[in-house]
N, CA and C atoms as a LAMMPS dump frame, in Angstrom:
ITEM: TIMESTEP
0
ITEM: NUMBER OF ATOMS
471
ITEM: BOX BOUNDS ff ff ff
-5.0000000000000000e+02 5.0000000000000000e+02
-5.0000000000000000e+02 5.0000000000000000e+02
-5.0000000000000000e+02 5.0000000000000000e+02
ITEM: ATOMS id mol type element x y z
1 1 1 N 0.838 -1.17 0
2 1 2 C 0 0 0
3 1 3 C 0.89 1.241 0
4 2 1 N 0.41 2.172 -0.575
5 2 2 C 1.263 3.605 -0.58
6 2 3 C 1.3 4.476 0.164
7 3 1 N 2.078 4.931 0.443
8 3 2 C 1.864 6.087 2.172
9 3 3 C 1.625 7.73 1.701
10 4 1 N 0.828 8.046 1.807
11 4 2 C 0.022 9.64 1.721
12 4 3 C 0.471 10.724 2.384
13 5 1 N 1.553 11.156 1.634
14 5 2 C 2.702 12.325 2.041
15 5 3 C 1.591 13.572 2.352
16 6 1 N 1.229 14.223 3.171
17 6 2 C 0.649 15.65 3.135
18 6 3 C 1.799 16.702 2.888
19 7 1 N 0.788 17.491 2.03
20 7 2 C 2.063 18.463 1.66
21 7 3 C 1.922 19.876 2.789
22 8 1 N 3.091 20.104 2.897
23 8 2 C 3.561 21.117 3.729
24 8 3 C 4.095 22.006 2.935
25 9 1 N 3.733 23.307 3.45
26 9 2 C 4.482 24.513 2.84
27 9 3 C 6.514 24.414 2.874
28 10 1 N 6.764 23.785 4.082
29 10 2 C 8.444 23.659 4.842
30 10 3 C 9.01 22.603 3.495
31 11 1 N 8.582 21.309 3.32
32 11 2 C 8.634 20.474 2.487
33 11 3 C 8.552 20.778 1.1
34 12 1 N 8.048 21.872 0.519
35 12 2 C 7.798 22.354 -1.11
36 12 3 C 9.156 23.137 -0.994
37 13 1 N 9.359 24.089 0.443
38 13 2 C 10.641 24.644 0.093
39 13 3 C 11.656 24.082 0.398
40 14 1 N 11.53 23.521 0.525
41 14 2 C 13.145 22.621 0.546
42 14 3 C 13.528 21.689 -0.181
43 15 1 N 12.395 21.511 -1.275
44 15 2 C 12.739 20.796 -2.379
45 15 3 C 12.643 18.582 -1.451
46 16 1 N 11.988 18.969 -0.81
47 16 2 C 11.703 17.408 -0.364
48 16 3 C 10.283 16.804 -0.718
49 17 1 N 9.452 17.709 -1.294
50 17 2 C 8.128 17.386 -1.52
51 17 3 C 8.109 16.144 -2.699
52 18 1 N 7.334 15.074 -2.662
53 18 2 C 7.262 14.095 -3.702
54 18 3 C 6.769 14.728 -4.611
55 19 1 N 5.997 16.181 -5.345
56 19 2 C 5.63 16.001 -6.342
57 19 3 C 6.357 17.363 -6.953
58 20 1 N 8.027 17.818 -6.188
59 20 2 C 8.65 18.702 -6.224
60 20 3 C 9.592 18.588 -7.645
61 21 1 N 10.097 17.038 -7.366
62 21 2 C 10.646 16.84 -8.707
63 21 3 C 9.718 16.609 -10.074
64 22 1 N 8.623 16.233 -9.828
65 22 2 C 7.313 16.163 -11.018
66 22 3 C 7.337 17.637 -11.807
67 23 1 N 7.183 18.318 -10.466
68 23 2 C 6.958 19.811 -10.69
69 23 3 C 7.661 20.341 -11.685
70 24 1 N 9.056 20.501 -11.049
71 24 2 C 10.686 21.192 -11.807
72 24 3 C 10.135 20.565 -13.326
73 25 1 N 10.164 18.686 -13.336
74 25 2 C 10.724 18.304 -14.44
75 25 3 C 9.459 18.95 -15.401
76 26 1 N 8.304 19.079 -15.132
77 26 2 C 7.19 19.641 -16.051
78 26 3 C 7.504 21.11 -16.796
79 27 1 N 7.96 21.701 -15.51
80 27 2 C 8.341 23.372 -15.695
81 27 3 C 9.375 23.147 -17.146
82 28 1 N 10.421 22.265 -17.262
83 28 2 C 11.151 22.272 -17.547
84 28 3 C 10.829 22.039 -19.227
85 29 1 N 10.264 20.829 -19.304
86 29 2 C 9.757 20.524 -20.144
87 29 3 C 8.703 21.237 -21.28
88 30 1 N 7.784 21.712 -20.509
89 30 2 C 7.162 23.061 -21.207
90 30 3 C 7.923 24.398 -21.778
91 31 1 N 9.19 24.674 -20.617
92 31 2 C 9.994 25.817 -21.147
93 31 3 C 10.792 25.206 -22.776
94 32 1 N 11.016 24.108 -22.747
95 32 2 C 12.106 24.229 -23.896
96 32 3 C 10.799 24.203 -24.546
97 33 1 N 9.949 23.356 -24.497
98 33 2 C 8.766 23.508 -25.951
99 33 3 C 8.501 24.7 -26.307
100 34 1 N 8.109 25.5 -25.964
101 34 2 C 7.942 26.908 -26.144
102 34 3 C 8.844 27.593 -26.235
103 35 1 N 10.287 27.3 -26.505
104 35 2 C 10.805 28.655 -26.161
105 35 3 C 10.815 28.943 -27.775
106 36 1 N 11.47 30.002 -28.251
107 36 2 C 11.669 30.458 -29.563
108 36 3 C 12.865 29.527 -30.306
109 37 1 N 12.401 29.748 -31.643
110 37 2 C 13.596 29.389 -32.16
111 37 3 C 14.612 29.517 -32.309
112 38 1 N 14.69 30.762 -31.66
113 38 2 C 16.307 31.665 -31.538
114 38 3 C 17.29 31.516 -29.765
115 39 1 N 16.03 30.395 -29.258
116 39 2 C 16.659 30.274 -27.818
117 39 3 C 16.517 28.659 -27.528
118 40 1 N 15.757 28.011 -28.468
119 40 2 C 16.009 26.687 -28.29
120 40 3 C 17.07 25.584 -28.552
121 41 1 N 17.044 24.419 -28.037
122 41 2 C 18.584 24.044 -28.19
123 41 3 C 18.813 23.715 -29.344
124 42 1 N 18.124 23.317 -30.157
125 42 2 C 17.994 22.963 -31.662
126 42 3 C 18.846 24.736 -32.556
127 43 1 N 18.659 25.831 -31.679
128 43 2 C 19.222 26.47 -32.439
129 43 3 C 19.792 27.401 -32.117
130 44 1 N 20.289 26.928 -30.739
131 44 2 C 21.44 27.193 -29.824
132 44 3 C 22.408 27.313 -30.484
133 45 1 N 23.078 26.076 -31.641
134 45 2 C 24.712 25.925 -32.179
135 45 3 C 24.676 24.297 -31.296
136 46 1 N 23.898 24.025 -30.477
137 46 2 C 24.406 22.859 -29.76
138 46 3 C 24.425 21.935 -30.954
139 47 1 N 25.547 21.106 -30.973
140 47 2 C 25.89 20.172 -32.53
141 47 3 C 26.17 20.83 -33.639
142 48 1 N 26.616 22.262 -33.241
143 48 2 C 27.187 22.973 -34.983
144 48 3 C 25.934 23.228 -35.474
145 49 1 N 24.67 22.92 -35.278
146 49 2 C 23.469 23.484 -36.019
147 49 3 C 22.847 24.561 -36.006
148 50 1 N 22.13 25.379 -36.486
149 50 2 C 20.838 26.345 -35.854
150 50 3 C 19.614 26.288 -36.769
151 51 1 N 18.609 27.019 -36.019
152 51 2 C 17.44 27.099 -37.301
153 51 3 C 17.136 28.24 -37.434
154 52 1 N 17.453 28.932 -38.517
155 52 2 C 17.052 30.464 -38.434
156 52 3 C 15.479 30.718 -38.663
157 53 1 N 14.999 31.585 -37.901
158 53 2 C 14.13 31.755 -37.696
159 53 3 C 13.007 32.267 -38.765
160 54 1 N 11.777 32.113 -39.191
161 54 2 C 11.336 32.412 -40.575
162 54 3 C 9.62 32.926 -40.559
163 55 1 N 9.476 34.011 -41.338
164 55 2 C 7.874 34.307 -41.349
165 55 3 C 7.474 33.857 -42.761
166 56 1 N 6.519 33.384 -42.83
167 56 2 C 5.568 32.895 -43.993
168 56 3 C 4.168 33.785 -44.227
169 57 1 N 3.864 34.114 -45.526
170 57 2 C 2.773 35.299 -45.698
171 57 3 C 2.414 34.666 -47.332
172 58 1 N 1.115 34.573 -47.326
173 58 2 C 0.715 34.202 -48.023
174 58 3 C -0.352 34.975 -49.168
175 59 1 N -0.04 35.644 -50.482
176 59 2 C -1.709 36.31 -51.317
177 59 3 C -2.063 35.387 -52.147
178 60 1 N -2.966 36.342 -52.687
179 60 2 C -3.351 35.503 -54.078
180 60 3 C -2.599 35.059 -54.908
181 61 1 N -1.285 35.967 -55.365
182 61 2 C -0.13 35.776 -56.263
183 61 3 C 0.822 35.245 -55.798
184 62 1 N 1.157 34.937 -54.949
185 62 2 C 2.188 34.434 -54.094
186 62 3 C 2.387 34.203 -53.058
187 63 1 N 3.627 33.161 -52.494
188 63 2 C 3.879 32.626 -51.037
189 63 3 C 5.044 33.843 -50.761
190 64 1 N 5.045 34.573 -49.776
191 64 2 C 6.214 34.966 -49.262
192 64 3 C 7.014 34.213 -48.199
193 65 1 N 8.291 34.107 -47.911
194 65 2 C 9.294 33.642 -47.462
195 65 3 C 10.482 34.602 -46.679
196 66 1 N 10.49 35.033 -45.142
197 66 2 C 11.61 35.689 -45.094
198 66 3 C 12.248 34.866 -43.885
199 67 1 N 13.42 34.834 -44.125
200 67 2 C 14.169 34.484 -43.19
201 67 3 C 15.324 35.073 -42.477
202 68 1 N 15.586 34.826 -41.562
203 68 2 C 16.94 35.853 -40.506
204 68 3 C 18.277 35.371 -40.631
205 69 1 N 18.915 35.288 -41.29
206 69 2 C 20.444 35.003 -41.109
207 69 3 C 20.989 35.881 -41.161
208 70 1 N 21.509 36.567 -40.254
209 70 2 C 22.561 37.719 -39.554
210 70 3 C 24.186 37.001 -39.73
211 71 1 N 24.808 37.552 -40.579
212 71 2 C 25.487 37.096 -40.32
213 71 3 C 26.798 36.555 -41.458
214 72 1 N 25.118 35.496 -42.349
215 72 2 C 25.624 34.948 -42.87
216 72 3 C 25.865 35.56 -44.334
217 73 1 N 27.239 34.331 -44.987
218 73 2 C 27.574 35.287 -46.429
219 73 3 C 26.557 35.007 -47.24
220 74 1 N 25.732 35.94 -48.269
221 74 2 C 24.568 34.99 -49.481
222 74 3 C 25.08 34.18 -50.065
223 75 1 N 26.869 34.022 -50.806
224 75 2 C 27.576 32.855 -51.276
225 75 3 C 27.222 31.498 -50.51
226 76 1 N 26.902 31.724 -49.119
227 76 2 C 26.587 30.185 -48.503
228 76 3 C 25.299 30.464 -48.218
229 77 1 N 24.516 30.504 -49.204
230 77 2 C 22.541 30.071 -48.941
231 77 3 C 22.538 29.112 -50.133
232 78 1 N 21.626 28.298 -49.597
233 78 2 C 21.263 27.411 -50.789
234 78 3 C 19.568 27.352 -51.008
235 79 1 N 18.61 28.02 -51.894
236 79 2 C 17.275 27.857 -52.015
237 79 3 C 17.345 26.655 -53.032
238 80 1 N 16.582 26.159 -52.898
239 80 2 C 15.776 24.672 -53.852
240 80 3 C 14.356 24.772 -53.885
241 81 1 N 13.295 24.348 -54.801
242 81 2 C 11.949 23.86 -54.274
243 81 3 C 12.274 22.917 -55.246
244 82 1 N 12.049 21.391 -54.042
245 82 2 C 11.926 20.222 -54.77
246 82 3 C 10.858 19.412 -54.099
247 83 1 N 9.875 18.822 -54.753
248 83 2 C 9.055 17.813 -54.323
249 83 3 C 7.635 18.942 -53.411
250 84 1 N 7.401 19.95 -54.067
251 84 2 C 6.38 20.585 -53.188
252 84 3 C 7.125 21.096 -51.829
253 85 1 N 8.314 21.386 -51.715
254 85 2 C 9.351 21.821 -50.686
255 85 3 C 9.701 22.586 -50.875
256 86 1 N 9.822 23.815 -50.211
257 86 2 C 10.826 24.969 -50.06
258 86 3 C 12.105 24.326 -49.022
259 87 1 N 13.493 24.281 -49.902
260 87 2 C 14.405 24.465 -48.894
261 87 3 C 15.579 24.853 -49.068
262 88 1 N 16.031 25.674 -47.873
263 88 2 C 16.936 26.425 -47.597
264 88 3 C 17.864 25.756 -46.648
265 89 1 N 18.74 26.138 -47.291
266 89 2 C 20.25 25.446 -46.54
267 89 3 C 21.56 26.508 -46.629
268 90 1 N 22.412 25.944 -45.873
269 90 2 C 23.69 27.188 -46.107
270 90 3 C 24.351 27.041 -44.865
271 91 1 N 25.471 27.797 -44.54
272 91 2 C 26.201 27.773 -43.169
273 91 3 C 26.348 29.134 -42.977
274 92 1 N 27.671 29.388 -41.643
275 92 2 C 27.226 30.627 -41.245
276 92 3 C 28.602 30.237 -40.257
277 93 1 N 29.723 30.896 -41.042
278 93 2 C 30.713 30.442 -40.401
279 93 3 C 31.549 31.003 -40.224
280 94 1 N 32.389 30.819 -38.923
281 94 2 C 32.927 31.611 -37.343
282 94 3 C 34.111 31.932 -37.941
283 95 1 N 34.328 33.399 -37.717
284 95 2 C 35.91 33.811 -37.965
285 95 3 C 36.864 34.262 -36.84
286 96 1 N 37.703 33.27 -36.847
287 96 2 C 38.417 33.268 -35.736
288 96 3 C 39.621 34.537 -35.721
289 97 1 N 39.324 35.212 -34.914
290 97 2 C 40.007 36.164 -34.392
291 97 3 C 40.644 36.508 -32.687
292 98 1 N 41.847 35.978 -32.946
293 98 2 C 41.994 35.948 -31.03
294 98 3 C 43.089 37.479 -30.977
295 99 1 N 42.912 38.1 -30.039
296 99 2 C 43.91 38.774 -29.55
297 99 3 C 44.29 39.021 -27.916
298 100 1 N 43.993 37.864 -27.311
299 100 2 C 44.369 37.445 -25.751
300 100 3 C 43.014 37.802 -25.309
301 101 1 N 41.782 37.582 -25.968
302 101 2 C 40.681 37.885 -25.009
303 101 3 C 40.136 36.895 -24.58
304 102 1 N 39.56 36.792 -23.093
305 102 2 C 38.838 35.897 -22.417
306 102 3 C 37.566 35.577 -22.716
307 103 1 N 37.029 34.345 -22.666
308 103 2 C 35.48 34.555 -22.857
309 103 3 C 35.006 33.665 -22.158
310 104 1 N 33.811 34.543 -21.185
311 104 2 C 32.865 34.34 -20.077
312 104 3 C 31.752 33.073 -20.692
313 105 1 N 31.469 33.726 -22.157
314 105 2 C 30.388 33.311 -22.686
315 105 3 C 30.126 33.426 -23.694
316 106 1 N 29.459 33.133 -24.745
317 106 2 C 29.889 33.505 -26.369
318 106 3 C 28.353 32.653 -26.427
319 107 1 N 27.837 33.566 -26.887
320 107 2 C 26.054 33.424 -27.828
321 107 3 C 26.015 33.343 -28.935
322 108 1 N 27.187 33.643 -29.806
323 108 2 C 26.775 33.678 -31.45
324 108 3 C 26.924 31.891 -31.782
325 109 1 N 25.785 32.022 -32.942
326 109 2 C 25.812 30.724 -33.104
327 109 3 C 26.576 30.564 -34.695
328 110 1 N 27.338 29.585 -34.869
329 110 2 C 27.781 29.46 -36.188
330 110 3 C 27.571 28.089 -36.802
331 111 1 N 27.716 27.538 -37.797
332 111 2 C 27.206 26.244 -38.16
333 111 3 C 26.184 26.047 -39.65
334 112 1 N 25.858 24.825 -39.652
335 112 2 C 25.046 24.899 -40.917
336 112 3 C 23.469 24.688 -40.624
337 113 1 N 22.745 25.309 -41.494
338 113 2 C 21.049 24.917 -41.303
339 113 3 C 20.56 24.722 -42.39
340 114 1 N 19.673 23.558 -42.359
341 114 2 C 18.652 23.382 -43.251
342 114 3 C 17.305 23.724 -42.784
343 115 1 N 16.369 24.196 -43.416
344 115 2 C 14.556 24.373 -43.177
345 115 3 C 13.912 23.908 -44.491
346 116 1 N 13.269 23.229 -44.216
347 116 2 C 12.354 22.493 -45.227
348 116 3 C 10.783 23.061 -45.422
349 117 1 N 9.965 23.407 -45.785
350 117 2 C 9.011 24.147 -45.723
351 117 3 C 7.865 23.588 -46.912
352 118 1 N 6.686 23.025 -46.68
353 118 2 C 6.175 22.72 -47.593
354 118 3 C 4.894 23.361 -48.007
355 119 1 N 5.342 23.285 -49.327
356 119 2 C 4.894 24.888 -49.995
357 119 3 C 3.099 24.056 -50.554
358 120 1 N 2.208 25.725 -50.336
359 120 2 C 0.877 25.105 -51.191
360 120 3 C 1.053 25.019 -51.992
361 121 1 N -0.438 24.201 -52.835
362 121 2 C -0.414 23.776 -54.354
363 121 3 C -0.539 24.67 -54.856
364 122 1 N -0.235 24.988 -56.248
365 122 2 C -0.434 26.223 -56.905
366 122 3 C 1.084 26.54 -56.872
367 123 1 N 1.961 26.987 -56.572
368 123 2 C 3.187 27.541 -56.473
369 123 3 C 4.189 27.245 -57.817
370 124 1 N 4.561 28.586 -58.542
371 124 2 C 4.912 27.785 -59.719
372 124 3 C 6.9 27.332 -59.523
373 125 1 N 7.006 26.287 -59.386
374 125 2 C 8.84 26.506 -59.118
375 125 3 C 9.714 27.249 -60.5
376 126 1 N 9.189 27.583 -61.255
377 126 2 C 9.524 28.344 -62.316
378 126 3 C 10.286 29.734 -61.633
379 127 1 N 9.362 30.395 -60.97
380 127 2 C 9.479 31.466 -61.148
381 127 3 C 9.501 31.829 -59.327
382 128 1 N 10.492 31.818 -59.527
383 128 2 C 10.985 31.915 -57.444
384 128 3 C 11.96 33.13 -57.271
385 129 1 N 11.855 33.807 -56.219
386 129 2 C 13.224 34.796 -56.302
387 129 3 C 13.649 35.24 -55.021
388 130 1 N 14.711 35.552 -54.919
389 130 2 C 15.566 35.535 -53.793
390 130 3 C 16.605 36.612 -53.778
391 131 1 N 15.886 37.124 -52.374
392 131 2 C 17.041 38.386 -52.346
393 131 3 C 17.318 38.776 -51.164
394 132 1 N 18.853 39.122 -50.712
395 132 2 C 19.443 39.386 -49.325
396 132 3 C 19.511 40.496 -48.882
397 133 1 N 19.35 40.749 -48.049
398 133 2 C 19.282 42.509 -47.544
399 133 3 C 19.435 42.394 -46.179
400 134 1 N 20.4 43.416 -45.62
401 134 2 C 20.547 43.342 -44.379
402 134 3 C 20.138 42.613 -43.348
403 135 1 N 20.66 41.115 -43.914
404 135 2 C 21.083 39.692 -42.899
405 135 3 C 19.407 39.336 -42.648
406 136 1 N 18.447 39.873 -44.234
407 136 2 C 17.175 39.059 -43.829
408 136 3 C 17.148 38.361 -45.544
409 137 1 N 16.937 37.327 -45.51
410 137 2 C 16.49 36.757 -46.838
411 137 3 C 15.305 36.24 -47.377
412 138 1 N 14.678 37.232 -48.216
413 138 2 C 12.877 36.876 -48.557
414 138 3 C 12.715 36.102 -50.093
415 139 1 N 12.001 35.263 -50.224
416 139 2 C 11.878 34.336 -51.086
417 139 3 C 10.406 34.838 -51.583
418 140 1 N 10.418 34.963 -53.032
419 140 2 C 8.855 35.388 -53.346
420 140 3 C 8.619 34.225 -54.273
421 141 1 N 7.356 33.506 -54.115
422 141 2 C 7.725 32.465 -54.675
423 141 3 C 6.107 32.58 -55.358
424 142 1 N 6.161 32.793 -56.805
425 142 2 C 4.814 33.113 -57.641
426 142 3 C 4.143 31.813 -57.691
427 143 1 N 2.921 32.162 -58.281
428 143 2 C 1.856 31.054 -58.12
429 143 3 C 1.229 30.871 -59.558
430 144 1 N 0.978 29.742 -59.818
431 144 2 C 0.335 29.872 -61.592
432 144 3 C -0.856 30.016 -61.468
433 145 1 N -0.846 30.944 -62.34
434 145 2 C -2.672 31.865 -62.457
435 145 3 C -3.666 30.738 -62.615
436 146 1 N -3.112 29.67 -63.2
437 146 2 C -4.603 29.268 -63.128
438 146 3 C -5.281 28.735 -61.464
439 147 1 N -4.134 29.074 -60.248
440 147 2 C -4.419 28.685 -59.166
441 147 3 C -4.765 29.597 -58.684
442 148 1 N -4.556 30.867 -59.053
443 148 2 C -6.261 32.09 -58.604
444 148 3 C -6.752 31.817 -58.253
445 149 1 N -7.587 32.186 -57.094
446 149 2 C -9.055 32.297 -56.423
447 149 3 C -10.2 32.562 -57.911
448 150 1 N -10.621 31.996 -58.053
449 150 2 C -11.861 32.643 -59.154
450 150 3 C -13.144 33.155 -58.794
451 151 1 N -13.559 34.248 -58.738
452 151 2 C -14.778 34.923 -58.228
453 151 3 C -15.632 34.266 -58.607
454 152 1 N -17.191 34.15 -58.202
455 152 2 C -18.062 33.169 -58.86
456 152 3 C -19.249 34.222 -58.329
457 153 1 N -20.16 34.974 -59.136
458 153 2 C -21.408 35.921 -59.391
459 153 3 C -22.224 34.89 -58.979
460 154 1 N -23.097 35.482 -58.112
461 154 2 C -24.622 34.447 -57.549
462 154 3 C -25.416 35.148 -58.252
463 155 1 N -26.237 34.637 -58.816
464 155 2 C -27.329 34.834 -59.343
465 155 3 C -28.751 34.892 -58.617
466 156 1 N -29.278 35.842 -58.614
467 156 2 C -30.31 36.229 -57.964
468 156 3 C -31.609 35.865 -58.718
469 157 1 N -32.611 34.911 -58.081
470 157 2 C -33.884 34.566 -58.856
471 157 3 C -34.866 34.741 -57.919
């Protein structure tokens, strides 16, 4: 049979409560799910990787595409759409410069990323374009007219 801990205020703070470690490990667990893509470990640099971070906007004529690489050179981006896929790949890589300085801590992330993105129907891969501008890169990626919205007149009787 199981013995029925009452919880005490003394016991939660001191980290002896049985459902203290439940607690932490939940907290914990929810924080990385949520955190951003620019603070999660996936795109931390932990393993040389990151995922740069990306907005998607969608009209009638087209998918827009921008993405954040600070940093990186446009010589190392790679756009593709293959298989109903948008993807972007490239690195973003560290120039070593020492002149006897210490470091506490170092946040920049360097490494390679891929994002895969799968694009709606309609999108023509013909006609895609790509352009870099101050460490943001937007992808306009046209759509074939015949995948227009088509207005349709109701008829009134």
């Amino acid at each position: 049979m199981m013995t029925l801990v009452p919880w005490n205020k003394t016991s939660t703070e001191s980290g002896l409560s049985p459902l203290g470690d439940f607690h932490r490990e939940m907290d914990r667990i929810f924080s990385r799910f949520f955190d951003t893509p620019t603070t999660s470990l996936a795109a931390s640099g932990i393993g040389g990787d990151f995922a740069p971070a990306m907005d998607l906007s969608e009209t009638d004529a087209q998918v827009v595409v921008k993405a954040e690489l600070p940093g990186v050179d446009p010589a190392q981006i790679e756009v593709k759409v293959q298989n109903g896929a948008l993807v972007l790949s490239g690195k973003k890589e560290e120039t070593k410069e020492e002149k006897g300085e210490t470091f506490y801590r170092s946040e920049r992330v360097y490494g390679s990323f891929l994002r895969s993105i799968t694009l709606p129907s309609g999108v023509d891969p013909e006609h895609v374009n790509a352009e870099f501008k101050n460490g943001v890169l937007t992808i306009k990626l046209n759509k074939k007219p015949e995948s227009a919205p088509k207005k349709i007149k109701v008829l009134a009787r």
